[in-house]
C-alpha positions in Angstrom: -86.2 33.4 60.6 -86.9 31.9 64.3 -89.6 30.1 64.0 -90.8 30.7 67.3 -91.3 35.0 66.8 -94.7 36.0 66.1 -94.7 37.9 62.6 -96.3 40.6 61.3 -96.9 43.0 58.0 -95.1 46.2 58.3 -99.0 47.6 57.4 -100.4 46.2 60.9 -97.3 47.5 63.3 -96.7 51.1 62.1 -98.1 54.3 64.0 -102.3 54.6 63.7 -102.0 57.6 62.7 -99.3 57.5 60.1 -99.5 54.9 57.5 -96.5 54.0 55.4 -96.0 56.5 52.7 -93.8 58.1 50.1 -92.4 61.7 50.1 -92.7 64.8 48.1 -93.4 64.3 44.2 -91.8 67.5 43.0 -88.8 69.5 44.8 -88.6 72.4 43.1 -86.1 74.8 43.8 -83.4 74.1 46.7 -84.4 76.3 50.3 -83.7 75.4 53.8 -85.0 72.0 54.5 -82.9 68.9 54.2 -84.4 66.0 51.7 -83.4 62.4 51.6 -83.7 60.8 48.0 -83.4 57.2 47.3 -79.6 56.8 46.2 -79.6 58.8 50.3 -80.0 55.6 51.5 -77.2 53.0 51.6 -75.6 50.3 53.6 -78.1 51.0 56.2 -77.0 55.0 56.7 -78.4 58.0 55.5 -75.6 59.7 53.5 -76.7 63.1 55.1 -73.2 65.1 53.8 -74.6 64.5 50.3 -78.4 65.7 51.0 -80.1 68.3 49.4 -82.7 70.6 50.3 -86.2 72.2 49.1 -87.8 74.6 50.4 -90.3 75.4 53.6 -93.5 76.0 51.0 -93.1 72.7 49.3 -92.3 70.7 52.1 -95.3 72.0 54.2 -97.5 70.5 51.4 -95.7 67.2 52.8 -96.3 67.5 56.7 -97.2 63.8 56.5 -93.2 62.9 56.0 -91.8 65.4 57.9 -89.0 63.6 59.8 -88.7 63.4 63.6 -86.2 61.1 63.5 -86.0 57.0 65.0 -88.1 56.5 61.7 -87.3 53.9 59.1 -86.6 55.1 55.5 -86.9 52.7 52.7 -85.4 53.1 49.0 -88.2 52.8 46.6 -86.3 53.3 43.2 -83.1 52.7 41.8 -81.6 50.3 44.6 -85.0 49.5 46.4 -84.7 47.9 49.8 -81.4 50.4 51.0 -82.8 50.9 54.4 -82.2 53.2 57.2 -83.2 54.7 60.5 -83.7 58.3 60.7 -80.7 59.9 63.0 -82.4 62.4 65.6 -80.3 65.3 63.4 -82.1 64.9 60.5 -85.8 66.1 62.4 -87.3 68.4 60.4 -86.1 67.2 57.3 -88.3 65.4 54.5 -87.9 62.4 51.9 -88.6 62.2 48.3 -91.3 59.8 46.1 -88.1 57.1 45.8 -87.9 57.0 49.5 -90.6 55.3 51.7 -91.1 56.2 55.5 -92.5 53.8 58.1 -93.1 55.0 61.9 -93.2 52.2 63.7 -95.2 51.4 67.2 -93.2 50.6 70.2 -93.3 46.9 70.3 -90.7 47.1 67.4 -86.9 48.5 67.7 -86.3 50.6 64.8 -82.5 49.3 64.3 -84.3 45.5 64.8 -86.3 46.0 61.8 -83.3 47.6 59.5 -81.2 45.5 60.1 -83.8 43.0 59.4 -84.4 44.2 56.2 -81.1 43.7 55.6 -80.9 40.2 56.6 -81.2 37.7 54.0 -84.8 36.9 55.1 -85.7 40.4 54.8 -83.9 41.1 51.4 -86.0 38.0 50.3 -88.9 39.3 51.5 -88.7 42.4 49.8 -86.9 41.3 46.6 -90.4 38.9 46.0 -92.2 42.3 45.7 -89.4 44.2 43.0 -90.5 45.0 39.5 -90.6 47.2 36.9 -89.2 47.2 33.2 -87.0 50.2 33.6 -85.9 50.3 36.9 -86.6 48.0 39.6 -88.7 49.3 42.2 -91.0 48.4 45.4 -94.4 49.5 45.4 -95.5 51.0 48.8 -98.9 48.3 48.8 -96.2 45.2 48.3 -94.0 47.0 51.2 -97.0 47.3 53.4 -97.6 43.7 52.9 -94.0 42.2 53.9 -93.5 40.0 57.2 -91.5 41.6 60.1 -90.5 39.5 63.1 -91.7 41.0 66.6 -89.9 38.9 69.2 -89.9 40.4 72.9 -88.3 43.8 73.1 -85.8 43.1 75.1 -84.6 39.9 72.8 -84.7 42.8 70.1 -82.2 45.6 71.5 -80.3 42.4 72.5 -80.1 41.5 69.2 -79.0 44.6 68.3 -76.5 45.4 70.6 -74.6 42.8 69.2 -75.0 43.6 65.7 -74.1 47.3 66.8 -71.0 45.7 68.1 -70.3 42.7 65.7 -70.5 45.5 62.8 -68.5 48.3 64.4 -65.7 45.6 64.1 -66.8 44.4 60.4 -67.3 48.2 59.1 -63.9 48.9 60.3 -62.6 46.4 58.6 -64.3 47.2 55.4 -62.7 51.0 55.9 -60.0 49.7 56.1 -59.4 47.4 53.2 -61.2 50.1 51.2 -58.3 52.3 52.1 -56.0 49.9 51.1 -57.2 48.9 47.5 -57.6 53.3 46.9 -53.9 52.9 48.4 -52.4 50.6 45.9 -54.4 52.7 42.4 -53.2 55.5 43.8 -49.6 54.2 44.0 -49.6 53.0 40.0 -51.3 56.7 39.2 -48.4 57.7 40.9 -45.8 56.7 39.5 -47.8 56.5 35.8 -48.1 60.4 36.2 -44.7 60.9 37.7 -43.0 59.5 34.3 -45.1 61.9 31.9 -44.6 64.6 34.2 -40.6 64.6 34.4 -39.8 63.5 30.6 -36.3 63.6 29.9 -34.2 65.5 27.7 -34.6 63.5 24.6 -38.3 63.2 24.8 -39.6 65.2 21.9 -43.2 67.1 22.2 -45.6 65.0 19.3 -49.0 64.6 19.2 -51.0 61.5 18.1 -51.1 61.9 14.3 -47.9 62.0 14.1 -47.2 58.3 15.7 -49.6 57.1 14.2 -50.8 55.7 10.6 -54.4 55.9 11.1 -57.2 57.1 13.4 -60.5 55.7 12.2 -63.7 55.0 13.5 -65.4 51.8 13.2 -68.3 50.2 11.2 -71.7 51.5 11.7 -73.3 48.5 9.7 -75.6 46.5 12.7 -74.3 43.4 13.8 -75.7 40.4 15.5 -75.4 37.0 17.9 -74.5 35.3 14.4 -71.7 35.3 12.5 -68.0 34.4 12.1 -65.8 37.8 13.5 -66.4 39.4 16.4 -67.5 43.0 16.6 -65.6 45.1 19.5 -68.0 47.4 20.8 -67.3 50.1 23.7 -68.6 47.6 26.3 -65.7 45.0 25.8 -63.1 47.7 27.1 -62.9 46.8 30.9 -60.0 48.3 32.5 -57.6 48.9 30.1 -57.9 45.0 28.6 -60.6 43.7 25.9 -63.1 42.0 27.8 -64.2 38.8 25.1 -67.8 38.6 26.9 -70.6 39.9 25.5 -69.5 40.1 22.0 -71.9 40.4 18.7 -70.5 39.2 15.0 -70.5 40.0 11.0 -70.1 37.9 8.5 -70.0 41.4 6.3 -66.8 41.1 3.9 -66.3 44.6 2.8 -66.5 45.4 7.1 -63.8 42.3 7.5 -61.3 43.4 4.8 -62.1 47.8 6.2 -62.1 47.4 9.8 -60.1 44.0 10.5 -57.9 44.9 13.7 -54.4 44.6 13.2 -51.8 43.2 16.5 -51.3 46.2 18.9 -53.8 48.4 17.4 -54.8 50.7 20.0 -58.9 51.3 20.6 -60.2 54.4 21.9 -64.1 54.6 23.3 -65.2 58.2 21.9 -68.2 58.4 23.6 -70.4 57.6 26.7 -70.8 59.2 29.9 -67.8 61.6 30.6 -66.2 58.8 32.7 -65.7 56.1 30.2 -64.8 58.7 27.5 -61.0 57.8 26.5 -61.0 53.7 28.0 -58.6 52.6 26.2 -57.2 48.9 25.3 -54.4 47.4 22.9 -56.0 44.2 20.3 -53.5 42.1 21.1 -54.8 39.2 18.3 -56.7 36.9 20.6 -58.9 36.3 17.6 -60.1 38.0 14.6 -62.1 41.2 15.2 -63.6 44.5 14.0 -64.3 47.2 15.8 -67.9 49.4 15.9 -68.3 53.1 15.1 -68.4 54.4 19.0 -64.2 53.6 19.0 -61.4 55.0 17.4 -58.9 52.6 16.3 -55.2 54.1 16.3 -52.9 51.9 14.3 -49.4 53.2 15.5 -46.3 54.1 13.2 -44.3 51.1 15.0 -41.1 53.0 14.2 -41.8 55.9 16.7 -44.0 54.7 19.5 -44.8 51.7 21.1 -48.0 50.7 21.8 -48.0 49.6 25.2 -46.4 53.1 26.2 -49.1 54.8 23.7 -51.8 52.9 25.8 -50.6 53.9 29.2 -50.1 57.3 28.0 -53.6 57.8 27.1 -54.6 56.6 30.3 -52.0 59.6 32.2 -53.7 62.1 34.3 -51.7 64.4 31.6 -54.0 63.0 28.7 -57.5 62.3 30.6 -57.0 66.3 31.7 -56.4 67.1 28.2 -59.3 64.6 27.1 -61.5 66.9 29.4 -60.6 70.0 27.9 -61.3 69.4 24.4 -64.3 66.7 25.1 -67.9 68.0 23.8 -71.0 67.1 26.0 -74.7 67.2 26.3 -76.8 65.9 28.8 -76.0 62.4 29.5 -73.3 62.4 26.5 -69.8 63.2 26.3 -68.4 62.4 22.9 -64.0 62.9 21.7 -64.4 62.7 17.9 -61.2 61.2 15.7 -60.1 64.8 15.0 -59.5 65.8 18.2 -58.0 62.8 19.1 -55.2 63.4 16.4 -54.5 66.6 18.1 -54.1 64.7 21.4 -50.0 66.0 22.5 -47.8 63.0 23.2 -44.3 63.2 24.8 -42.2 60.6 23.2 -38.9 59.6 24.6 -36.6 57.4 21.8 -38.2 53.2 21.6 -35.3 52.3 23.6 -36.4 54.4 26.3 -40.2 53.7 25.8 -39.6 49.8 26.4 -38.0 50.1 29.5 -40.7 52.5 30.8 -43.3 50.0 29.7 -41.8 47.3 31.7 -41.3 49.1 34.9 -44.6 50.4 34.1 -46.2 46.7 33.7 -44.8 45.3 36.2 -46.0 47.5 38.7 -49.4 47.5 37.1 -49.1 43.7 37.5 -48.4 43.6 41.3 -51.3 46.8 41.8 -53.6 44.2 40.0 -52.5 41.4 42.2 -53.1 43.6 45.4 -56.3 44.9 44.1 -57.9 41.0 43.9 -56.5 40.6 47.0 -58.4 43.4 48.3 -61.5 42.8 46.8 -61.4 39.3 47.7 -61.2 40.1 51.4 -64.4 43.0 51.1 -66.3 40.4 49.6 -65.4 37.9 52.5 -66.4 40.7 54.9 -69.5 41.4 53.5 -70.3 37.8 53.8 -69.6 37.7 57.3 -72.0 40.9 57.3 -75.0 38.7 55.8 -73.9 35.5 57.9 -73.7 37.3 61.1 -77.4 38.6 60.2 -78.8 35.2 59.4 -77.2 34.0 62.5 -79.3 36.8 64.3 -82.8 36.1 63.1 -82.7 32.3 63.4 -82.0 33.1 67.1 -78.7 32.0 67.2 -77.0 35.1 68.5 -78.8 35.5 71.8 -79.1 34.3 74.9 -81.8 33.8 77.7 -83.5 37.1 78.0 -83.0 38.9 80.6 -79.4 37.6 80.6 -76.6 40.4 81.2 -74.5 38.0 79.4 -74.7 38.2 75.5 -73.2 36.1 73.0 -70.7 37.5 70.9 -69.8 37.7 67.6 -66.0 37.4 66.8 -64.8 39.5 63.6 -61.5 38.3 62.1 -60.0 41.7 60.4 
């Protein structure tokens, strides 16, 4: 931070007459008035298309946080410090107890302060006061407490005119590039639906117990850090490979000789949240392992199906649809159990056929890989510049004389 700007705690420059504070405890039922929860607040926006609402009784009991927009909104819970200025369309509306609202006085630019807070300064500042056991949070008396800069307004809209500008160019960028990585997924789903979708002639209509030799779960005895044989558990399945991180061990024989995997044994997570439910990855005999209870091995009949074109099957819109239909779930639970799984329908063109899809197959999923690291490479680079360009800005090295028409600029290579 310039270490010629007088400082402040957020406590001493809000509005007298409103202090910082959270929202409204308990919604209720959804009415007529918009209402900004934490997960609302992200990348310095409010996500207003995804609000929801309560209703005129219950936020009346809240007049305190009744928006008027130009206010800041801070995320309390979940992702605490996502911070954001209140849009002038969102008066009227009200936050929730995850969200925290300061009303600043005039010697402070709203924007100044957000971005700010987004700065590495001001993430440090705020990260000092996180905690909890559960979730992290900020307190409101820590957020009360942290230092703001208060340089001359006019150095502060300066300041934030060319942030405004230096991040229209960087957000764009980030669009972008986002587009691009959905861009190249979408192309492998593509083509990875197109082939289940137009089976030929000699494909015959299967389903999974009949390629296969066995569907079993895995051990249910605890395992540990110690031991000799890893224990594959639903965490190691990270898109569509075996992710050797992480992993807990046996040294329990009867286990080893039950639930050794075998080369190309295909593993199936049963359950989880609906959106891991049927991850899927081929043991491919990096080492000895055995597999816990929450997967399904399927140990293929290598005569009719091979496993690569099994795996990518099971990862078709075709079978996730069908994995949907027939998936049972509770609250924060969906669960596929070994019987339905056997049920699972499988098109199954003759091996010959099934190699030569598989290597089409990999090779595009090679060069969608290759794109996507590229992608995500270049999003990370761009939100670097994000957090350079900000520390640049509070050490004072984005601006000018005051007073200046002249601003310095920030260049954004896209």
């Amino acid at each position: 931070m310039n270490s010629l700007w007088r400082t402040a705690p957020l406590q001493e420059v809000v509005e007298e007459d409103s202090p910082i504070t959270y929202g409204v405890v308990k919604p209720g039922k959804e009415g007529d008035v918009l209402f900004v929860r934490g997960g609302d607040v992200s990348n310095g926006r409010i996500l207003h298309n995804q609000l929801r609402t309560i209703s005129q009784e219950v936020s009346a009991q809240y007049q305190r946080t009744l928006l008027r927009g130009g206010e800041l909104v801070v995320s309390l819970v979940g992702q605490p410090g996502q911070v954001a200025v209140v849009p002038s369309f969102l008066a009227g509306a009200n936050i929730a107890r995850q969200v925290g609202m300061v009303r600043l006085q005039s010697i402070l630019n709203a924007n100044f302060v957000s971005y700010f807070l987004q700065s590495p300064d001001g993430r440090k500042s705020l990260g000092t006061y996180t905690g909890g056991s559960v979730q992290q949070v900020i307190n409101l008396r820590d957020l009360r407490t942290v230092n703001v800069p208060i340089p001359p307004i006019a150095e502060q809209k300066q300041i934030v005119a060319i942030l405004d500008e230096a991040f229209e160019g960087i957000d764009s960028a980030i669009s972008n590039t986002e587009k691009n990585l959905a861009n190249a997924r979408e192309l492998f789903e593509s083509y990875l639906n197109a082939i289940f979708t137009r089976k030929g002639d000699d494909w015959e209509d299967k389903k999974i117990k009949d390629v296969a030799e066995k569907v079993e779960y895995g051990t249910s005895a605890k395992s540990s850090p110690d031991g000799e044989v890893p224990v594959l558990r639903m965490g190691n399945i990270q898109n569509g490979v075996l992710d050797w991180n992480d992993l807990v061990y046996t040294d329990n024989q009867e286990d080893i000789d039950k639930y050794l995997l075998k080369y190309n044994d295909v593993l199936f997570n049963r359950t989880n949240s609906a959106e891991h439910v049927g991850k899927t990855a081929i043991y491919k005999g990096d080492m000895p392992a055995i597999f816990a209870g929450y997967l399904i091995r399927i140990h293929r009949k290598e005569d009719l199906i091979d496993a690569d074109f099994l795996n990518f099957y099971l990862n078709s819109y075709r079978a996730r649809e069908y994995g949907k239909s027939v998936m049972s779930q509770s609250v924060n639970q969906a669960n596929i159990n070994g019987t339905k799984l056997k049920d699972y329908p499988i098109p199954v063109p003759p091996l010959t056929e099934q190699t030569q899809i598989v290597k089409k197959l990999s090779c595009l999923l090679t060069e969608t890989q290759r794109l996507e690291a590229i992608y995500q490479q270049k999003l990370a680079a761009l939100n670097e510049l994000k957090q350079s360009t900000l520390q640049r800005a509070f050490s004072g090295e984005l601006t000018v004389e005051v007073g200046d028409a002249a601003v310095a600029g920030v260049i954004v290579a896209a």
